[in-house]
C-alpha positions, 0 to 999 in steps of 0.5 A: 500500500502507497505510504501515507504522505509525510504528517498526514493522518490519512493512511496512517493506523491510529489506534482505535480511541473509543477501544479504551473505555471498551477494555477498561470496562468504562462502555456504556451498553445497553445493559448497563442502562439502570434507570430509577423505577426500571422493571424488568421484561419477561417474554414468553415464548413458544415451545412448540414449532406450529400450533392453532387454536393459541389461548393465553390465560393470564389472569394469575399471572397478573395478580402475582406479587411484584408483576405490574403488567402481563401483555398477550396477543389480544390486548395488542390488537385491541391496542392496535399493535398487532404486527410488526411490519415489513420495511420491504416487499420483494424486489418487483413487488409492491406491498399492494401486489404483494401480501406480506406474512408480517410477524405479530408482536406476540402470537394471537391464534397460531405459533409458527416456530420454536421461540414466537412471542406469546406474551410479556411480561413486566415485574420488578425483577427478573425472578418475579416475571419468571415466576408468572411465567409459570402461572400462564395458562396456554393451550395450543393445538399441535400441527405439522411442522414445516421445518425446511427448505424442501417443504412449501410452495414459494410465497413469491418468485423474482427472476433476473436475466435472459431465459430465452438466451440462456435456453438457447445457449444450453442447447448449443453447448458442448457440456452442462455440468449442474450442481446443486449447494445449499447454504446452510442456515447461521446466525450473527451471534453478536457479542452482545445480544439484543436488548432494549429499554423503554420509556414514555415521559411526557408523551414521548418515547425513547427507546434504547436498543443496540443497533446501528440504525436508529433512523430506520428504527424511528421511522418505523416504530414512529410512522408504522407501529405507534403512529406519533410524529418522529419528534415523539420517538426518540431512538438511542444507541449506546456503545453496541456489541456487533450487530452485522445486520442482524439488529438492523430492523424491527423486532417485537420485543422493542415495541413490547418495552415502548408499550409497557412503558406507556402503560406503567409510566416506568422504565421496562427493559428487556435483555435476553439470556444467550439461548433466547436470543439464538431462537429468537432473533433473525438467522441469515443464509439459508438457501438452496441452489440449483445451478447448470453451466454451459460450456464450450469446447474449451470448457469456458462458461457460455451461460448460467442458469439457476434457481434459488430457494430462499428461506423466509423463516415463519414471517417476513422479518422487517428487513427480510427482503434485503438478501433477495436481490442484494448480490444476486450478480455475483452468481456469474463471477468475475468471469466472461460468461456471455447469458444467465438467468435466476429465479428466486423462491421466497418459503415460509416455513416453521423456524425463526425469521431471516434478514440480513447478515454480514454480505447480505447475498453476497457470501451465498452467491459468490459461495455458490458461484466459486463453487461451481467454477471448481466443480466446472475446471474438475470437470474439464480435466483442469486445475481450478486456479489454472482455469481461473487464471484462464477465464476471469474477466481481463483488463482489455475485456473492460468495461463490461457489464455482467449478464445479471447488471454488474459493471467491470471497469479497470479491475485487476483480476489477475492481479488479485489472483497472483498476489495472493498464491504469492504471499501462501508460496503456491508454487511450492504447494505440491511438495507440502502436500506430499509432506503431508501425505507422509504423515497421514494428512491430506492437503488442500488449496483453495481460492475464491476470486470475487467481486463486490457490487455494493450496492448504495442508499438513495438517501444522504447520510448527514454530517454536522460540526456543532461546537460544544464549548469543549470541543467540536463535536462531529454528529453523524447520522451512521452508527458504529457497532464495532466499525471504528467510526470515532476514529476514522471520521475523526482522523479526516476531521482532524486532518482537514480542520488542524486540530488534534483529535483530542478537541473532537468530540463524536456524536453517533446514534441519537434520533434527537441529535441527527435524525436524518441518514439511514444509519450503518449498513451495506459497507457504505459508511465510510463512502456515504458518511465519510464523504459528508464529513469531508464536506462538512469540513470544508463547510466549517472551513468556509464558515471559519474564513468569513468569520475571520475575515469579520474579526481581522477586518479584511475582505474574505478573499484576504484570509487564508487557511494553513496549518490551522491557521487563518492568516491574513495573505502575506502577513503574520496576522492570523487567528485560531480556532479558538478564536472562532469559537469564541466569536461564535460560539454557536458555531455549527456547519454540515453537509451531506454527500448526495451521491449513492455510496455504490461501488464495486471492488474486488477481492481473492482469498486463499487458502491452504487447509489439512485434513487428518484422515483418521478423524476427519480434524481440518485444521486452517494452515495458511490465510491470504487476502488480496483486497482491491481498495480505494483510498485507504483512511486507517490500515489498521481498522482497514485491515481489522475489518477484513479480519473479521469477517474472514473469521465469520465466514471461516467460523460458517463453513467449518463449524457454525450452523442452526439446526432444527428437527426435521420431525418436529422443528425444535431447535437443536442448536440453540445453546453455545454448547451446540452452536460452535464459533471459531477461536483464535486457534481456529485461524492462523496468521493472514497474509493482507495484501492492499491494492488500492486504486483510488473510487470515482465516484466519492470525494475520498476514494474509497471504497466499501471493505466491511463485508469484503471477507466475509464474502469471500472465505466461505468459498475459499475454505470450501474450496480448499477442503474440497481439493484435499479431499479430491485425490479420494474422488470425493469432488463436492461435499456440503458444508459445514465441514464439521470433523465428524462429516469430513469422516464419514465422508473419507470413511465412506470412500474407503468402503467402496 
């Protein structure tokens, strides 16, 4: 990576300021939130996957001591918050065209999976509402069960691409290799669960919950559950332990503490033990593809055809609709194929809701994608990173737009491809692999070689400079929930303003401070936020110089600003900051970048794994990243964010999975004791390699990185796992790769 110029911060890895209060124990979540009067929230939920005929008698309950308050199904009817809504239909649909099946706040005749809310709940302690939990009497009649993907028919269909070309392709190919790949069902496990607290004072609302978009949670909560103006709707995101999508949206219990809150005039907060949160949030993933390729004589890819089931869970979550169309390009690759079509299938079935994850579509296509491309160059006789090396798109086949609508221009493949077999020393992978043989391990290598199509927001993300008295707060309308924002954006602010970090304040995640912007989402932040703030900083230098030109008694043309001084041309007549500050001691000045956010970079991952062939024990040896990049603010952040989602992208393929009874959808992985996540001695050193080259269409340059690896290391382990296995003839092989499936598998070879 190009070395930062001389004294600039850009470029340079500050360290993380806001990691000092979260290692020191001084962050503030939301569960560290006691206000005076607080009760505590119970939710009550299903145990059983599907049932009719749902009554909830509370009427013990209600009288028990230390209970203030038990909510079902029927009083939030008659309340008029019934549903949660939906924020979107499917892609091509309207909610007019549509008939959205939205989640009740709590289940009024029918439960439809293991953790649906039943009822709720308030007491003055947890031991209390527990108690009254046990004094509900539910009765519910059992029904059958939908647990999977193979079950039901679509609730609605989206198709992309030329079928008519492609069918007329396939006919004239010389090859069609089919392949079918699920992506099997995950959940974000945030470090922090999901958690809320409610109040009502003074006919307003004021929700805090861990999320990293507040806006989209106001508008919806304020406009479509309660229906206040937003100014009575007030949502506060204290320090937030991860989220990766999965606290974007709307759910019951936020309405459940507002509610309560109303009713008691008492703060009601609700915070879940790791289980309840596991079978109660949204999961992600969860697909089934079917995929044909037709191919040429010299086994190039001509067209793609595909259908993907989707899985819904029992309702439409309130960002449900996001994974459907979100990456659905990605399905041709990096590659020059000429035709394709896809059709996706939502299903509804008898599991929790699902919505966005960390990719959001993008790892289940480029997972799939990647994939094939193996399972193709095997096919042909080739070595799959010789058919890669042979087929992704080349800088002189660009620009090019893909059958399914992404635009190539000026991306170094290639390149990306040959940094990262470099830093893993490819050419000498075939010796390791003897080596390994020898001692009773089969080796594999694998690549996944992708592009981002990220897509942006129609709405600008505000940025505004507020001096404080102290400090000069920046107040941003995205939300950092790990992401680094307090650094990064202040580094820009302290580079363009000259003043140091330390007389910069930082404002995220408040309705009443910034309610404008749609919060943190998308990989946009930087590009979208970002570039407000670089704006907003030209604006407070604007603002600055007219003021100084007032005070100094020149015209504005005279003053100019270095160094962080305004200093009257030619001479050594020049004020501070400070200066302006106590001339104005109002001083606020903002802007809003009104471009898109939306940008397309490039990735390649690789990596070398081993197989133990008597227990089936795979083991990550070697981890690299060839990243395209624009204008990098921080390495260090830069480079963490790919860290991260390689390692829950490594953590989904190998180990991580939600699984319920096929029989009678119970929830078999609903404990950490059943869900396995990768530790640090589960991945092992990775190489980073940055190749930056600088965005267009943003006045930083830069360009989207957070759901980068995540997207990419599904495929790359997969791929790895699958080429260690291949001398035994076993070519494909469903994730995860868990030690007892790699056994049977070997074992199971073995017997043939």
């Amino acid at each position: 990576m190009t070395s930062p110029p001389t004294g600039s911060l850009i470029g340079t890895p500050v360290r993380r300021r806001e990691d000092l209060r979260f290692v020191t124990g001084r962050g503030c979540y939301t569960d560290d939130l006691w206000p005076k009067g607080m009760l505590h929230g119970l939710v009550v939920r299903s145990l059983r996957a599907h049932a009719r005929g749902l009554s909830v008698d509370a009427s013990e309950a209600r009288t028990m001591f230390g209970v203030h308050l038990v909510l079902t199904g029927r009083d939030l009817e008659a309340a008029g918050l019934a549903h949660v809504p939906v924020d979107l239909p499917p892609p091509g649909a309207t909610f007019e065209t549509w008939q959205a099946r939205p989640q009740p706040v709590l289940a009024i005749e029918e439960v439809r999976y293991v953790g649906d809310p039943l009822a709720f709940i308030v007491a003055e302690s947890m031991g209390a509402a527990k108690d009254a939990a046990e004094a509900l009497i539910i009765d519910m009649e059992p029904c059958e069960p939908l647990p999977n993907l193979s079950a039901g028919a679509p609730d609605f269909s989206y198709e992309e691409g030329d079928a008519t070309a492609v069918k007329a392709l396939m006919a004239a190919a010389r090859r069609i290799v089919e392949l079918d790949i699920p992506v099997h069902r995950v959940d974000a496990l945030p470090l922090e669960p999901r958690g809320c607290l409610g109040h009502f004072q003074d006919d307003t609302f004021t929700l805090h919950v861990s999320t990293q978009r507040v806006q989209i949670l106001q508008r919806s909560l304020a406009d479509r559950i309660f229906r206040v103006p937003r100014e009575r709707m007030r949502v506060v995101a204290p320090d937030t332990g991860g989220g990766f999508g999965q606290k974007n949206g709307v759910y019951p219990e936020y309405v459940l503490c507002l509610e309560a809150a109303r009713r008691l005039s008492r703060p009601v907060k609700w915070i879940p033990e790791r289980s309840e949160a596991i079978s109660s949030g949204c999961h992600a993933r969860d697909n089934h593809f079917h995929l044909a390729a037709a191919l040429d004589d010299e086994g190039r890819i001509l067209a793609i055809e595909a259908t993907r089931r989707m899985n819904l869970g029992a309702y439409a979550s309130s960002r449900s609709m996001v994974p459907v169309q979100n990456g659905l390009t990605h399905l041709t690759g990096v590659y020059p194929v000429s035709q394709a079509h896809v059709r996706v299938d939502g299903v509804f079935t008898s599991t929790a809701p699902t919505c966005s994850y960390r990719g959001a579509g993008r790892p289940e296509n480029v997972y799939a994608c990647e994939r094939l491309v193996d399972v193709v160059a095997r096919n042909c006789g080739k070595d799959p990173i010789a058919w890669r090396r042979a087929n992704c798109l080349s800088s002189k086949q660009q620009p090019l737009t893909s059958p399914l609508g992404t635009t190539f221009d000026g991306h170094d493949f290639h390149g990306l491809l040959e940094a990262a077999l470099a830093r893993l020393d490819y050419d000498h992978f075939r010796a390791r692999r003897r080596t390994s043989a020898s001692s009773g391990w089969l080796r594999g290598f694998g690549v996944a070689l992708f592009a981002e199509d990220l897509h942006g927001s129609n709405e600008p993300i505000p940025a505004r400079f507020e001096w404080s008295g102290e400090r000069l707060e920046l107040v941003v309308g995205t939300g950092s929930a790990g992401h680094g924002h307090e650094t990064t954006f202040l580094q820009m602010t302290a580079e363009r303003l000259g003043l140091p970090m330390e007389r910069l304040g930082f404002v995220q995640s408040d309705t009443a401070r910034m309610s404008e912007g749609v919060g943190t989402a998308a990989s946009w932040s930087t590009t979208l936020a970002g570039s407000s703030v670089h704006l907003a900083t030209a604006a407070a230098i604007e603002k600055a110089l007219a003021i100084a030109g007032e005070l100094l008694e020149v015209s504005r043309t005279d003053v100019e600003f270095v160094d962080g001084l305004f200093r009257v041309v030619g001479t050594d007549r020049c004020l501070r900051w400070d200066d302006i500050f106590a001339h104005a001691p109002d001083f606020t000045a903002g802007a809003a970048f009104a471009g898109t956010g939306h940008n397309v970079t490039a990735s390649c991952h690789a990596c070398e794994i081993e197989v133990e062939k008597e227990t089936g024990t795979a083991r990550l040896l070697t981890y690299a990243i060839a990243q395209n990049s624009g204008v990098v603010i921080n390495p260090m952040i830069f480079i963490g964010q790919l860290h991260g989602g390689m390692a829950q992208g490594v953590g989904q393929v190998l180990m991580e999975q939600i699984v319920y009874d096929e029989a009678d959808g119970q929830l078999l992985s609903g404990s950490l004791n059943d869900y396995a996540l990768p530790r640090a001695t589960d991945l092992p050193y990775i190489a980073t390699d940055i190749q930056p080259s600088r965005a267009l269409d943003n006045p930083l340059g830069v360009k989207g990185v957070g759901e980068a690896a995540a997207t990419g290391s599904p495929a790359a382990v997969a791929n790895a796992i699958i080429d260690a296995l291949a001398p035994l003839g076993i070519l494909h092989l469903d994730p995860p790769f868990t030690s007892e499936k790699l056994w049977r598998a070997i074992r199971n070879h073995r017997t043939l």
